[in-house]
C-alpha positions in Angstrom: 0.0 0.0 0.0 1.5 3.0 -0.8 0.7 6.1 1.3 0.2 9.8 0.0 2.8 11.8 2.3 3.6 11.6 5.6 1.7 9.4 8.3 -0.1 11.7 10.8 -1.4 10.9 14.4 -4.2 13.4 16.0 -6.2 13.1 19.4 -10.0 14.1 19.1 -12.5 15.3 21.5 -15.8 15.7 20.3 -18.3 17.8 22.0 -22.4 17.7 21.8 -24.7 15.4 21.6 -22.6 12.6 20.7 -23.2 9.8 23.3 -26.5 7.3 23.0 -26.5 8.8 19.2 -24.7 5.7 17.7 -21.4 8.1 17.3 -18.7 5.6 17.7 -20.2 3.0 15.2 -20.5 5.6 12.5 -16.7 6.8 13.3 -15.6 3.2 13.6 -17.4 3.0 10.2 -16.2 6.0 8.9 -12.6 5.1 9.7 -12.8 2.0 7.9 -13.9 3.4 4.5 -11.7 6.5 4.7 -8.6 3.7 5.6 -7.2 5.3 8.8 -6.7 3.7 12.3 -7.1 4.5 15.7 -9.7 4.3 18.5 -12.7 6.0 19.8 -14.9 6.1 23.5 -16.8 7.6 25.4 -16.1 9.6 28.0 -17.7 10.5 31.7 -18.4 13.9 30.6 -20.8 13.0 27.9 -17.9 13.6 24.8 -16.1 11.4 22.5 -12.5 10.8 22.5 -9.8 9.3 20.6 -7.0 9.3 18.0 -6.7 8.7 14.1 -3.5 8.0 11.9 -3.0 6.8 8.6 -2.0 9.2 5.5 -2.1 12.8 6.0 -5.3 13.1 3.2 -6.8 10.7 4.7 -6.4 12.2 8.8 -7.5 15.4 7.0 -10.4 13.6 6.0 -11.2 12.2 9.1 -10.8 15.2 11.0 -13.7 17.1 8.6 -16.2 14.1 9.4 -15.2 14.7 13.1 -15.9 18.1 13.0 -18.9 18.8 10.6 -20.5 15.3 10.3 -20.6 12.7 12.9 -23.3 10.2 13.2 -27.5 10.7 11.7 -29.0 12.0 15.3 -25.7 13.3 16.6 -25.1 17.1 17.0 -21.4 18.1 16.9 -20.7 21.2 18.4 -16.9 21.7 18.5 -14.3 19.5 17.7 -10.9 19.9 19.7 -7.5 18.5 18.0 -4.6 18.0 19.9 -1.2 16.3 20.0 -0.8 16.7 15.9 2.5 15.2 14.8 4.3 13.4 11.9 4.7 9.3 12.8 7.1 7.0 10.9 4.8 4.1 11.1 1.3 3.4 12.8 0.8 2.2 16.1 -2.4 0.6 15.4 -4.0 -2.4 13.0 -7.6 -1.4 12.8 -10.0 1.3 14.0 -11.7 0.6 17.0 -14.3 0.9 19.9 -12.6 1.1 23.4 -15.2 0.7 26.6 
């Protein structure tokens, strides 16, 4: 597989009405057709959380579904990125759904 660029890694947090709204099967889902890895959860504050790498197209990709589109009933009010940086290879196999 070759990959377009530079492999990226960036944290999420996701904020709005994004937990009981099915929003980590549609980013698990997401994910997989876009072709990046990582993991997403819920957290105890009612947001989502997690991290993506793969290419840097396809992160950047990622990232926009994060921010503007999310799941059918969800309702994304911001998106926070943090920890962006350049990876030589990725630290993950799949996407998945941590508990």
């Amino acid at each position: 597989m070759s990959t377009a660029g530079p492999l990226k890694s960036v944290d999420y947090e996701v904020f709005g009405r994004v937990q009981g709204v099915c929003f980590r099967m549609y980013t698990e889902d997401e994910a997989r057709k876009i072709g990046v890895v990582g993991w997403v959860k819920n957290t105890s504050k009612g947001t989502v959380t997690g991290q993506v790498q793969g290419p840097e197209d396809k992160v950047n990709s990622m990232k926009s579904w994060l921010s503007k589109i999310g799941s059918p009933s969800s309702r994304i009010d911001r998106t926070n990125f943090s920890n962006e940086k350049t990876i030589s290879k990725l630290e993950y196999s799949n996407f998945s759904i941590r508990y």
